[in-house]
C-alpha positions as CSV (number, residue, x, y, z in Angstrom):
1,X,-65.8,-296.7,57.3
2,X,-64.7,-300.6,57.8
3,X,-66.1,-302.3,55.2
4,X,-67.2,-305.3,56.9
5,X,-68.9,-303.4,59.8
6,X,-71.0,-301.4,57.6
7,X,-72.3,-304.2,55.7
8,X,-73.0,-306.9,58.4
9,X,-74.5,-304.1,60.5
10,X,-76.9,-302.8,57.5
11,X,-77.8,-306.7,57.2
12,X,-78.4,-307.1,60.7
13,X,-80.7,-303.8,60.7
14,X,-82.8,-305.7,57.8
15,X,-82.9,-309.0,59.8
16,X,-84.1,-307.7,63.0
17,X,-86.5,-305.3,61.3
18,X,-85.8,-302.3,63.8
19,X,-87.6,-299.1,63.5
20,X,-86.3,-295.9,61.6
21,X,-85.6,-293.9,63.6
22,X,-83.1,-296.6,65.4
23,X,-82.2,-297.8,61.9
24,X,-80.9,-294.0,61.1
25,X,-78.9,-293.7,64.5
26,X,-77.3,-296.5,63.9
27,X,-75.9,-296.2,60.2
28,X,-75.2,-292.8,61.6
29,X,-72.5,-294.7,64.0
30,X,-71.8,-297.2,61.3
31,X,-71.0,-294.7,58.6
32,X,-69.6,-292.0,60.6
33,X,-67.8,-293.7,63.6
34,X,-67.1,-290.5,65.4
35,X,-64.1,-290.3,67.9
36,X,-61.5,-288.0,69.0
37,X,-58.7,-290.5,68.0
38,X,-55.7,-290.2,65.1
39,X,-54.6,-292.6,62.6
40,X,-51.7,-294.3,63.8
41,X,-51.8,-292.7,67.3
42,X,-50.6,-289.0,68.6
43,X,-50.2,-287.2,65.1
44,X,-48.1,-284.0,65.2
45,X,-49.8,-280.8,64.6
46,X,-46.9,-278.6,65.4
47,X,-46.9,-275.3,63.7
48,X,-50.9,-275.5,63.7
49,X,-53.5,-273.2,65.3
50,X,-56.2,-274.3,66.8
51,X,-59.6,-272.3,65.9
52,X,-63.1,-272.4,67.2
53,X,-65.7,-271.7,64.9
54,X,-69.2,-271.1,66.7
55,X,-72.7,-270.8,64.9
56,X,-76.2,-272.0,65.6
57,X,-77.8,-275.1,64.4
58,X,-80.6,-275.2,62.1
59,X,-80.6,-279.0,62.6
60,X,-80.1,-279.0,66.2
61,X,-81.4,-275.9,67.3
62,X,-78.7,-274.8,69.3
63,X,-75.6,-272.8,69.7
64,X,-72.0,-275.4,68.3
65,X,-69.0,-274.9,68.3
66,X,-66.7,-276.9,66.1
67,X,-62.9,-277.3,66.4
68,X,-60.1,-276.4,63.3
69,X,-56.8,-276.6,62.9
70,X,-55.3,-273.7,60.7
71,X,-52.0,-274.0,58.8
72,X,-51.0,-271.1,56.9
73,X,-48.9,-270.8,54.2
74,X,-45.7,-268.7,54.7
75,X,-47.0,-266.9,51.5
76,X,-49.1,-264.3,52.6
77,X,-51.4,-263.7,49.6
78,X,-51.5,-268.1,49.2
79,X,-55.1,-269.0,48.4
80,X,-57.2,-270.5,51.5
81,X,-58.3,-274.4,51.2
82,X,-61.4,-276.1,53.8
83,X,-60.2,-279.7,54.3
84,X,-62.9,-281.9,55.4
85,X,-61.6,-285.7,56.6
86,X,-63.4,-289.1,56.5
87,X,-65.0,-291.4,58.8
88,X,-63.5,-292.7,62.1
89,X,-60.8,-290.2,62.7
90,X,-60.4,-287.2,64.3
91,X,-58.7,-284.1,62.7
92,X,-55.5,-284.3,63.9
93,X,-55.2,-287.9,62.1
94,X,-55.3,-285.8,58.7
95,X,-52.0,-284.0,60.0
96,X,-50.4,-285.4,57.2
97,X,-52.5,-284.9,54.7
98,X,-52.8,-281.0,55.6
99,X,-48.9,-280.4,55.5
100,X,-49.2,-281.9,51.9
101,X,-52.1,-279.3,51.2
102,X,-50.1,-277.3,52.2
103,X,-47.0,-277.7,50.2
104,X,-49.0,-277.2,47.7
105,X,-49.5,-273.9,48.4
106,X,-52.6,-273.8,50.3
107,X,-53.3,-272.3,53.7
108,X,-55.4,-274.8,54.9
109,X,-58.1,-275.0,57.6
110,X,-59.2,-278.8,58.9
111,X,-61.8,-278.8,60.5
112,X,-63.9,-281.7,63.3
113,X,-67.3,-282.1,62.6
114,X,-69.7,-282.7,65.5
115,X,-69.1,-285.9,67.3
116,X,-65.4,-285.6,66.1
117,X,-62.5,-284.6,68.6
118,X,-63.2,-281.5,70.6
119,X,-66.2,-280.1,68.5
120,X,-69.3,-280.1,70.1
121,X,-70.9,-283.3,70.9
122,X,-73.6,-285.3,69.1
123,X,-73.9,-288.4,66.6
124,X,-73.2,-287.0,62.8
125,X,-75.5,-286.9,60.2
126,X,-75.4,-286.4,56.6
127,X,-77.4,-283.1,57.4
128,X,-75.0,-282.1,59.9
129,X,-71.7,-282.2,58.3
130,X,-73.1,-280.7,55.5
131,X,-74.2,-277.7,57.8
132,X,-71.0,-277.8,60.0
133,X,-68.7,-277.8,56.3
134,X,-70.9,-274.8,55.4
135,X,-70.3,-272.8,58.8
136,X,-66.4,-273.4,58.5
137,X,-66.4,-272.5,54.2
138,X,-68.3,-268.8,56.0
139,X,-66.0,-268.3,58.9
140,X,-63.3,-268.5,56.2
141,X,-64.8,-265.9,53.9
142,X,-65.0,-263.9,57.2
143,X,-61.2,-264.0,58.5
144,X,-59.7,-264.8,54.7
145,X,-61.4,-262.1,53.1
146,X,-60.7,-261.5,49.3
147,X,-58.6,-264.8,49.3
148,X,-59.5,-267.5,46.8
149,X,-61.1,-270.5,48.6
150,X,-60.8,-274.2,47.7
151,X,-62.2,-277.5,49.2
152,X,-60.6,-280.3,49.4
153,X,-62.6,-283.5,51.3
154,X,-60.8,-287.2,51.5
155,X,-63.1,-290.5,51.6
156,X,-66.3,-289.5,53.3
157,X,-65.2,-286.0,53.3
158,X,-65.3,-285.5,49.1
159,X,-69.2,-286.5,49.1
160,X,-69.8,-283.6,52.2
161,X,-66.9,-281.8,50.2
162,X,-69.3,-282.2,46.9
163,X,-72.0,-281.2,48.6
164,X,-70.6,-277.7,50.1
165,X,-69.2,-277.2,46.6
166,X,-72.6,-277.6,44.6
167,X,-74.3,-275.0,46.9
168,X,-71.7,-272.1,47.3
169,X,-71.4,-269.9,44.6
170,X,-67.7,-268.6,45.3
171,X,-65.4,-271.9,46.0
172,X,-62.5,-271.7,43.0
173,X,-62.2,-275.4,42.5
174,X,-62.8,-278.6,44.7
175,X,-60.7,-281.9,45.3
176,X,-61.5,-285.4,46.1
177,X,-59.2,-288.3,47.0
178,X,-60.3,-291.6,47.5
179,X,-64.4,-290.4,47.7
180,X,-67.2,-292.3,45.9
181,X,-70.8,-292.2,44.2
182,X,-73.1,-293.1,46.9
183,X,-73.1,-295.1,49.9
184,X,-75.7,-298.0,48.3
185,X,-72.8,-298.0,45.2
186,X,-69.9,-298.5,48.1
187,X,-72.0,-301.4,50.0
188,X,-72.6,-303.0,46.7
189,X,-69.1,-303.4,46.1
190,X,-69.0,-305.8,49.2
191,X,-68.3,-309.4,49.3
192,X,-71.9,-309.6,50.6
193,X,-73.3,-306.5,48.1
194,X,-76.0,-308.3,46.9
195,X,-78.3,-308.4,49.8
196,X,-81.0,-305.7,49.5
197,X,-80.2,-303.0,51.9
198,X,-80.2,-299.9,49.5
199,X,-84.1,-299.1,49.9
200,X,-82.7,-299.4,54.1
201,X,-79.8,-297.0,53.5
202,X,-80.9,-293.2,55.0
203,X,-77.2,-291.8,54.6
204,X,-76.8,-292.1,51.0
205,X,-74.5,-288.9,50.9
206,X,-75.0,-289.6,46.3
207,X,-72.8,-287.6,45.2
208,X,-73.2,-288.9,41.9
209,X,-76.6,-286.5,41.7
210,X,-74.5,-283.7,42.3
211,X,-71.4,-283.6,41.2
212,X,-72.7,-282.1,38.1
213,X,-74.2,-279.1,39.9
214,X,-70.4,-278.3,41.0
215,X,-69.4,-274.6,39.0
216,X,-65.5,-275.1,39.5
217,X,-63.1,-277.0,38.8
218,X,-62.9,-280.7,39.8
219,X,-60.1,-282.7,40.9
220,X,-60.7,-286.4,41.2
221,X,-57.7,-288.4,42.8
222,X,-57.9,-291.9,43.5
223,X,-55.3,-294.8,44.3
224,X,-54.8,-297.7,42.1
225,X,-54.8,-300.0,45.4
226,X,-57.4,-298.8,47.0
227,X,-59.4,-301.4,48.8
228,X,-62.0,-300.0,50.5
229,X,-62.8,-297.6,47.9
230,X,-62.7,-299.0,44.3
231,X,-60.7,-296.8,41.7
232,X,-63.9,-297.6,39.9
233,X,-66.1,-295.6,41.7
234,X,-64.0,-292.2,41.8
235,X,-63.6,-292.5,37.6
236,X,-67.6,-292.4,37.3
237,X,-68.1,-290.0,40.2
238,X,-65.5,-287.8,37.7
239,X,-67.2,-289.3,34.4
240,X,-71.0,-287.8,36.1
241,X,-68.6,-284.6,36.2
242,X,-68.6,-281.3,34.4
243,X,-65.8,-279.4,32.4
244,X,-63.4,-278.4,33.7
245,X,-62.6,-281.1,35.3
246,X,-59.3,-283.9,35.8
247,X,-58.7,-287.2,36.5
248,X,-55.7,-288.6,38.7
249,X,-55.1,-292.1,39.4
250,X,-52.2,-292.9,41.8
251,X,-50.5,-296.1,41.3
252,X,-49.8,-297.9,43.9
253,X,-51.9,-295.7,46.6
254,X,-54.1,-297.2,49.3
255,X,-56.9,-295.3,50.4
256,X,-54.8,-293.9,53.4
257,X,-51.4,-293.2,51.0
258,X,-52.1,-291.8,47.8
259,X,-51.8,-288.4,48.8
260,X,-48.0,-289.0,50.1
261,X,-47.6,-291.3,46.9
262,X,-48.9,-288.9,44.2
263,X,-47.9,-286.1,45.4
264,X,-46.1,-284.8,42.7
265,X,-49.1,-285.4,40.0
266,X,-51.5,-283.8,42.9
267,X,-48.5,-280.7,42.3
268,X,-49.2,-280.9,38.6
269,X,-53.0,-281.1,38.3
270,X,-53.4,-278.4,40.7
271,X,-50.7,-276.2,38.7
272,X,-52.7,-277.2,34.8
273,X,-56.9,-277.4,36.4
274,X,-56.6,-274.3,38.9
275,X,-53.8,-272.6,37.1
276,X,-51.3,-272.4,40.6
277,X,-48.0,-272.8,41.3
């Protein structure tokens, strides 16, 4: 999300007074911003498999078929972790961020939701990426049987990462980084947060109202510098939390570095809340 797009264009949708169903579309695009582009160009996804998971649509109606990466660990029995990604950027612009998953210990799968990179095409939703995070935690179950399963979702991915955690009953603990409360709390902490869009705002994604449902684990990481994100935000998302539960906040890390920054307190609150090493 750019913070200045989302809010002008929420503004403009109150000024012009256009109808829902165009209202929805378009804070779909704002919110969203599907492409098949990386951060910072070609990222390298040597060593990674690419995966097609297939399934059919309750919201669509129709047979999808979204796009993974898979990186396993060179430890065969290593526990399995879904990696959803944030707005704007396709999965291959979280390359990065899945080696560092993976150092970790994880064998991790990154997946495209629809509208992202070469998934199947259409303008997310809130409804969506909820159902396309849910088809990727099952095809794990199916091809990782008897593994332990994690999920890990960065900016917009923790409140679909939230989400999928609150409604499977067999994830063994869940990570954020850099996520929020709500989209309304995020556009009110705009330089022009006071106008009154929330009532407007149909992709609230409030993860604030379930967080507490979550029955693992939770991991809340956050950067001291993050700008687009207040720290703010992540500490009451983890505050709304239940036990057991942790806390990490990154100094110095911007919304796109505080994995690489932190990653050796990421090491150690993975090793103390999920018990792995």
């Amino acid at each position: 999300m750019k913070r200045t797009t989302l809010l002008l264009s929420l503004a403009l949708a109150v000024a012009v007074s256009a109808g829902c169903a165009t209202l929805d579309a378009k804070q779909r695009e704002w919110i969203f911003q599907p492409s098949d582009r990386s951060w910072g160009g070609t990222q390298s996804t040597e060593g990674m498999q690419d995966v097609w998971i297939e399934f059919t649509s309750d919201a669509s109606g129709k047979a999808e078929r979204l796009h993974g990466l898979w990186l396993p660990h060179g430890k065969a029995s290593a526990p399995v972790l879904l990696y959803l990604h944030g707005a704007r950027w396709n999965v291959a612009g979280s390359s990065g961020r899945i080696r560092s998953m993976q150092k970790l210990g994880f064998s991790v799968l990154a997946i495209d939701y629809r509208g992202f990179g070469r998934s199947s095409a259409g303008l997310p939703s809130e409804a969506t990426a909820a159902e396309d995070a849910r088809a990727a935690w099952d095809w794990l179950a199916t091809q990782q049987p008897g593994k332990p399963r994690y999920i890990f979702g960065h900016s917009l991915g923790g409140a679909i990462a939230i989400d999928l955690a609150r409604q499977v009953p067999d994830e063994k603990g869940t990570i954020v980084e850099g996520t929020f409360t709500s989209i309304p709390d995020v556009v009110s902490t705009f330089k022009w947060g006071w106008l009154p869009v929330s009532p407007l705002i149909t992709q609230r994604f409030e993860s604030i109202r379930k967080v507490a449902d979550i029955g693992s684990p939770l991991l809340v990481v956050h950067g001291s510098n993050d700008s687009l994100i207040r720290p703010a935000l992540g500490r009451q998302l983890y505050e709304a939390a239940k036990e057991p539960k942790q806390f990490v906040l990154v100094e110095g890390g911007s919304h796109h570095s505080t994995n690489a920054v932190g990653h050796r307190q990421y090491r150690e609150a993975v090793a103390s809340l999920f018990h792995l090493k």
